[in-house]
N, C-alpha and C positions, 0 to 999 in steps of 0.2 A: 779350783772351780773355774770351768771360763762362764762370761756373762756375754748376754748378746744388749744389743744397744736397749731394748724394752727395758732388761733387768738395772740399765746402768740409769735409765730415765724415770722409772717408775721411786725411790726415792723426791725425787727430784720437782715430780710435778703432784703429789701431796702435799707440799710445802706452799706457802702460801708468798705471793711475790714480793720482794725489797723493796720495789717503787712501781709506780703505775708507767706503763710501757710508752716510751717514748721520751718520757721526764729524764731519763739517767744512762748511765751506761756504767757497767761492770763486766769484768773480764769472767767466763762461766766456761769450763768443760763442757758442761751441757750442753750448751750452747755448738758445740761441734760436733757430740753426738747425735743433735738433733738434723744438721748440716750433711752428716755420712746418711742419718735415712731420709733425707730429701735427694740426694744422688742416687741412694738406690730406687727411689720410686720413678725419679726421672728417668736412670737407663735400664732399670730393671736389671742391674747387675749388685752388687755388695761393693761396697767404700775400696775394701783391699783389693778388689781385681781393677776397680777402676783408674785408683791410685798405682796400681803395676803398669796400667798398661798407658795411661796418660802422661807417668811421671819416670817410674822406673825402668822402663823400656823404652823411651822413649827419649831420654839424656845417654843410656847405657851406663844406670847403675848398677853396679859389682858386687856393690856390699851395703844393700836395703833392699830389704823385704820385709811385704807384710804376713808375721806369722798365722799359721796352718792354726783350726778348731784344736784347740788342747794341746797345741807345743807349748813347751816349758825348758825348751832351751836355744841358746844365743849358737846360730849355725858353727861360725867362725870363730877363732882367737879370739878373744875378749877380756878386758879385767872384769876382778870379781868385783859385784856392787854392794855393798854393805849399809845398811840401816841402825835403826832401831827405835823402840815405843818411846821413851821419851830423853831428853837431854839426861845424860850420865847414865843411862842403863846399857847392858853390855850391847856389843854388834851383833848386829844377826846376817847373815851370809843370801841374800836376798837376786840370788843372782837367775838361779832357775824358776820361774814363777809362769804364771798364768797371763801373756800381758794384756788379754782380754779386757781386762777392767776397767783400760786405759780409754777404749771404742777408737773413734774417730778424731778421737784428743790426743792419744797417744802410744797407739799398738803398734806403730810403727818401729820397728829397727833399722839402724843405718850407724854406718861408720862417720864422724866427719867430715872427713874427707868427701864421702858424697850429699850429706847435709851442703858443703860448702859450693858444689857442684850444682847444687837444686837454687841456691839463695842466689847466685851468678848467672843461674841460665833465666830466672825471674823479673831479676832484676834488669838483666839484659833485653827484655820483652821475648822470650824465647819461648816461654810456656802462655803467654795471656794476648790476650788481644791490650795492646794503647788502655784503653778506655776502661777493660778491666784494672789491668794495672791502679792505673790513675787513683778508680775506685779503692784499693787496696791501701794505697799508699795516702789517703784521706783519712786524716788521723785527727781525737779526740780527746783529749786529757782523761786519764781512769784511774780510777782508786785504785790503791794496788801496788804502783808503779813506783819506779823508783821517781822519782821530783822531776820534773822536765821535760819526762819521757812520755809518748803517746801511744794511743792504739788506733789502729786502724784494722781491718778485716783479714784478719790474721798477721798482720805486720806490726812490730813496734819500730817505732821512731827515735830511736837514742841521740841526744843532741853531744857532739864528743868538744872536747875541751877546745881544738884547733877551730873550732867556729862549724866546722858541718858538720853534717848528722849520717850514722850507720844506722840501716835497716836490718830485724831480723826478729827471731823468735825461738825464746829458750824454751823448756819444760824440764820438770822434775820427774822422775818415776823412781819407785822404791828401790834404794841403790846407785843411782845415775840421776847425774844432772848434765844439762847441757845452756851453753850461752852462746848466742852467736851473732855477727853481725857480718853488714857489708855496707862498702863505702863506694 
């Protein structure tokens, strides 16, 4: 099935809210699918063209892209990613799917290596203005997290043993995990 951001938000905004706005902060996919249609209403373009050409074109990523309406397979070499419904029930081979589901949180593909590309060219101020930055990197304690660690606007804040802190942002998708940081 692919889903467009409506079908990923419409769950979402039935639900009635965990705290009154402003009181709290919690980490929400929503919350970024709501962010890809405010990009698309602002350039009148779709989250994925905007993210190719702001991000992926624009570093000369090699191996990330945002997949095409109803692909359900990883372009390049890849391992297989394996799931399943609950602890101790068999694996399920989770590797060609739909990754629609994920929106604006997480439909992206990419290799490491240019994950690692994107976190360096950031962090370097090479995608943001100063000021954005800054913003991003203005962090809040969040349920959720491992003990220590903050959020900020898309950034977490990992405090590492040697006394400073890496920056970055993992996600899970069915089959694949990713953890990353930079110092």
């Amino acid at each position: 099935k692919t889903y467009t951001a409506e079908d990923l938000l419409r769950p979402a905004l039935k639900m009635k809210a965990s705290f009154p706005v402003g009181k709290k902060r919690e980490y929400s996919n929503t919350n970024y699918t709501l962010a890809g249609l405010i990009v698309q209403k602002v350039t009148g373009r779709p989250i994925g063209e905007e993210i190719t050409t702001r991000i992926i074109e624009r570093l000369g990523l090699r191996h990330t892209y945002w997949p095409g309406e109803g692909e359900q397979t990883i372009r390049e070499r890849h391992p297989h990613g394996y799931t399943y419904e609950r602890p101790g029930a068999p694996l399920t081979d989770a590797t060609e799917l739909d990754p629609s589901w994920a929106g604006a949180a997480g439909q992206l593909v990419a290799r490491p290596s240019d994950v690692n590309r994107v976190l360096t060219a950031l962090m370097d101020g090479k995608l943001l203005k100063p000021a954005q930055l800054e913003e991003m990197r203005t962090t809040v304690e969040t349920k959720g997290l491992i003990d220590g660690w903050r959020y900020g606007l898309g950034l977490m804040e990992m405090p590492l043993s040697c006394g400073g802190v890496a920056w970055g942002h993992g996600g899970d998708f069915d089959g694949y995990e990713n953890r990353n940081g930079i110092t």
